[in-house]
N, C-alpha and C positions, 0 to 999 in steps of 0.2 A: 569675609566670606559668609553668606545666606547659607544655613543648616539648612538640611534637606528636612523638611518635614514628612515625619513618622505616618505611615497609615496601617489602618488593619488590614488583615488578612484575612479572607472569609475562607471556607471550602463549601463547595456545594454539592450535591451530587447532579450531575447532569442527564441521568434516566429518571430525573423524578420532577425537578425543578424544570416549569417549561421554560423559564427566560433563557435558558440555556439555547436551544432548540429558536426560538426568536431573534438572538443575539447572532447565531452564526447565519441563519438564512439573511442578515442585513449585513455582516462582515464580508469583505471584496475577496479577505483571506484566509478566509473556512474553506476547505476543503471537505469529502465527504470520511476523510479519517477523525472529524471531529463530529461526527454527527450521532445524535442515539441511537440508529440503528446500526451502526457500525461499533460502537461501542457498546451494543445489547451483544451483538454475538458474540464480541469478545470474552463477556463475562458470562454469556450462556455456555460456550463454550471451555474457554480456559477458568475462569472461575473469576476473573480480574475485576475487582472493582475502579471504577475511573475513579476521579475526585478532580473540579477544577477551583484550583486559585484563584481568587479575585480581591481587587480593593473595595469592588462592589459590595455595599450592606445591604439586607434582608429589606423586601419590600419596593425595591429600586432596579430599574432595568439595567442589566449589565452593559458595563464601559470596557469589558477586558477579562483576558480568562489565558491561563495556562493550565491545560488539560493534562494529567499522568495516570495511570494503573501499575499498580505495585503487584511487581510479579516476586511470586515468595516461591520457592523451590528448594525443595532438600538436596539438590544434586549441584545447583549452580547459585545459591543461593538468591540473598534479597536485594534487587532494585527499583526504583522510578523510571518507568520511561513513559514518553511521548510521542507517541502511542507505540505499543507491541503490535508486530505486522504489519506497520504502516507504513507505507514509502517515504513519508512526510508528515508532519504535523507542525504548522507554525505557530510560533508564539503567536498569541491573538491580543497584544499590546502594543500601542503607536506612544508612548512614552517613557524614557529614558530612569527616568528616578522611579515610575509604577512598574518598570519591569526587573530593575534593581530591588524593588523591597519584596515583590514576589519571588524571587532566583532566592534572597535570602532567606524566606518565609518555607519556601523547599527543601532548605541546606539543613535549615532545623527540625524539619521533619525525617531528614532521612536520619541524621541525629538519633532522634527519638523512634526511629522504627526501626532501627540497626541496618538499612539497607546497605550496600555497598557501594556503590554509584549513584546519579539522578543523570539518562540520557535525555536529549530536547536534541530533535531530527527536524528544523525550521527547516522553511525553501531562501530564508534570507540568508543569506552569508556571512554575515556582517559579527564580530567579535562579541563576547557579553564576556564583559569587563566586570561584572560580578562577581563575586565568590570565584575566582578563579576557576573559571570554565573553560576547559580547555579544546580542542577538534581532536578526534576521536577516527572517524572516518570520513571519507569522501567519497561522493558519489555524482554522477549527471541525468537527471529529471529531464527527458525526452515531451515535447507537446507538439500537436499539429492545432494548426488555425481553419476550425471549419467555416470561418466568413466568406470565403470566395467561393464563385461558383462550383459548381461539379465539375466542368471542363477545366477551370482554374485550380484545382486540388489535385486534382490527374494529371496534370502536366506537372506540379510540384515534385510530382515520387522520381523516384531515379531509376533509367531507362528500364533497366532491371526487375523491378519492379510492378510496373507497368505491365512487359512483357507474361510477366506469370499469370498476371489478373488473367489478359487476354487468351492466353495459355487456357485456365483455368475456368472460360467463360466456355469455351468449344468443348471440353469433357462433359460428358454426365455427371452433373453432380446437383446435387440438392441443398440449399440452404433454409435451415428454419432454424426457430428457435422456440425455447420453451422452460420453464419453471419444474416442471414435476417430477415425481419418484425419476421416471426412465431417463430424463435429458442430464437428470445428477449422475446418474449410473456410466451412461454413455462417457458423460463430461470425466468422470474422475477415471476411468478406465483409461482415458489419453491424458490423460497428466499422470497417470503413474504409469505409464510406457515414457513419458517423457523425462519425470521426473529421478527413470530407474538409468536412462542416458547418460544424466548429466551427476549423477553418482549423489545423490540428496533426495531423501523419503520425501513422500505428500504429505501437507499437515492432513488429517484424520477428515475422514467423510462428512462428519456431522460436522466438521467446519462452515464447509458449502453448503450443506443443509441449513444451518440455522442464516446463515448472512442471507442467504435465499429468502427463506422467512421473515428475516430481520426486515428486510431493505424493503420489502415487498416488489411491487411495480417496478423499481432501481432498481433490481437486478436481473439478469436474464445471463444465459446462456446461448449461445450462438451455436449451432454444429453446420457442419460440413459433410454430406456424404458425396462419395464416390458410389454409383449404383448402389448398392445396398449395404456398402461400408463405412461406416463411422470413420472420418479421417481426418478432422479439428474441430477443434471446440475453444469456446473460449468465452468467459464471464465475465460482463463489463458492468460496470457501478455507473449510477447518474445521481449528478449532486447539482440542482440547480442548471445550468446550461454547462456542464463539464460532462465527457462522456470518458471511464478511466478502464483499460485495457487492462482489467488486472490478473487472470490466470489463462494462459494458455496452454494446450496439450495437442500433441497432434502423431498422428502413425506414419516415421520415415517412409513405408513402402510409398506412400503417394505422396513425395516431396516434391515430383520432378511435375507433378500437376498442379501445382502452385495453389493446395489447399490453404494454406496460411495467408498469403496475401490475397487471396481474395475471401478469407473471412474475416478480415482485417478492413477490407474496403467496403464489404458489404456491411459492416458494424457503424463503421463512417459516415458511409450513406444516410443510413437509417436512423444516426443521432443527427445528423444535420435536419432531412427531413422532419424528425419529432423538433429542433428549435435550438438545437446544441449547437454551439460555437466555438468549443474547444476539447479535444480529444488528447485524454495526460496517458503517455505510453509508459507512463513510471520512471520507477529509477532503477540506473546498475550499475554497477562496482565497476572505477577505472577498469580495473584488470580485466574485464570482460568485454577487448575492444570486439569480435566480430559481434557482438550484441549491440554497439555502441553504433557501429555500421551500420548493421541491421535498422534501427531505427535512424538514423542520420538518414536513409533511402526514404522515408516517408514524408520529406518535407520538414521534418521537426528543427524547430527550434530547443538550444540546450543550454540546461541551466546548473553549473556548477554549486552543488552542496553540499554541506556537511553537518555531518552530525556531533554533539558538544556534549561532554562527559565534568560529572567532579562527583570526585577529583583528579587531581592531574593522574594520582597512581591509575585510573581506572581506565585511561584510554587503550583503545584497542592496538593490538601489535600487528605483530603479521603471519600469517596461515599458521596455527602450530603444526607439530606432525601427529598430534592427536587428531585433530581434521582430515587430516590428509591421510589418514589411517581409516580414518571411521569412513569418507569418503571410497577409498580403495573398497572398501567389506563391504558398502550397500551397492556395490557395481557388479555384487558378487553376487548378492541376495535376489532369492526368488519373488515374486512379485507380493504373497499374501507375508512373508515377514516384511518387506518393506515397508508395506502397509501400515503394518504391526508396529513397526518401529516408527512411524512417524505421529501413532497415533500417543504414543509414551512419551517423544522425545518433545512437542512441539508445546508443552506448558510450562517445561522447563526451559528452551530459550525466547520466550517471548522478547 
């Protein structure tokens, strides 16, 4: 049997090192949760330092990288993940024995940093046979294909669908979009009417403020009025030609106006026109089939993932009734504690 040959392990920081930043804009499978500015807010925000792995030495354009932020918290204590809040993050190695001595190069780190777990949320599925990594949870990563025409995309959605647009083309209503103080204001005002629905706080204001910041130009906020009412919104990231549907918020009174999908198609549109070819509706929890629905109506293509824990103790179980508790009381909670409580609770579950 041929021994595996040994290699080093570098870390880098990836907000300072630009081969980072070069490395993923020529990767097929960077996503924009690996990018610096998505990983500036992180740490503007929560505090998280990233660090990426590599066999890569100093001086040499990167061949490979596993990206983590070690989230530290006195309440839920210390792990690795890749990446906190991020739907996805793949490993960014195409070789079996390079991605075996970085899994193990991580295992000794968390070692040495007392964490309690190391998560790795890839879009591959596929086993790491490593350091006994185990699946943790599953999820399905929803995308639509913006290469066909306009007429060819529209007939994709399901009848359903369609219908609302068209619904929603005959009402007064107003679409823009915008960056500044008032569109953040508008914007979070419907996600925590939405957020306070579905019994789970908003992460904290200055979240979207800094990603805004962060992303620059990649990010925008979409809104929707009905006459002079703010009635969806929704902030979409661009990473290269991918356009990613990531926070929506919207006011029940004008559900039956079909303000959601057609701010959904009007975002479409408008990433197809700027050069986008593909629109990632994210990810959701099995158990959350009418959402699974929901996007399955858009044309989407879906893609089974999961996310891989070590060690084996650290995988995730199922809903405790401490969730299901704290859950019950923010259904309860008036809108400025909710607020309040998401702005506390959200650095501790990264």
């Amino acid at each position: 049997m041929v021994p595996i040959q040994t290699m080093t392990v570098y870390e880098i920081d990836p907000l300072v090192d630009p081969r980072w930043l070069e490395f993923i804009l020529c990767h097929p499978r960077a996503s924009v949760f690996h990018s610096p500015q998505w990983l500036g807010a992180l740490k503007e925000t929560y505090g998280y330092r990233p660090v990426v792995f590599t066999t890569t030495g100093p001086e040499r354009s990167l061949q490979n990288g596993i990206i983590v932020c070690e989230v530290s918290s006195w309440a839920t204590g210390t792990r690795l993940v890749s990446l906190p809040f991020s739907d996805h993050c793949d490993v960014l190695v195409n070789d079996g024995n390079t991605l075996q001595q970085i899994l193990e190069s991580l295992v000794r780190r968390r070692k040495e940093c007392g964490s309690r777990y190391i998560e790795l949320r890839p879009l591959a599925s596929d086993d790491f046979p490593a350091c006994e990594f185990v699946s943790a949870q599953e999820f399905v990563v929803h995308s639509a294909d913006l290469r066909p025409s306009v007429e060819e995309i529209f007939a994709s959605f399901h009848s359903s669908e369609r219908k609302q647009i068209r619904k929603a083309e005959r009402v007064n209503i107003t679409y823009v979009t915008g960056r500044e103080d008032r569109a953040i204001k508008v914007f979070y005002d419907l996600i925590l009417l939405t957020r306070q629905r579905h019994c789970v706080p908003p992460p904290p204001i200055n979240w979207y403020q800094n990603l805004l910041t962060s992303m620059g130009k990649n990010a925008t906020i979409g809104l929707i009025y009905v006459g002079n009412q703010a009635a969806a919104a929704l902030l979409t990231l661009r990473f290269k030609d991918t356009l990613v549907l990531k926070y929506t918020g919207s006011n029940r009174d004008f559900r039956k106006q079909g303000v959601v999908p057609i701010l959904y198609w009007k975002a479409m549109m408008e990433a197809k026109a700027n050069g986008c070819v593909e629109c990632d509706f994210g990810r959701t929890e099995l158990s959350n089939q009418d959402l699974i629905a929901f996007k399955r109506r858009w044309g989407c293509k879906e893609l089974a993932i999961k996310y891989w824990r070590y060690p084996e103790s650290a995988a995730a179980g199922s809903e405790s009734w401490r969730v299901r508790v704290a859950k019950s009381m923010f259904s309860y909670m008036p809108q400025s504690l909710l607020s309040a409580s998401g702005s506390f609770l959200y650095k501790h579950i990264g």
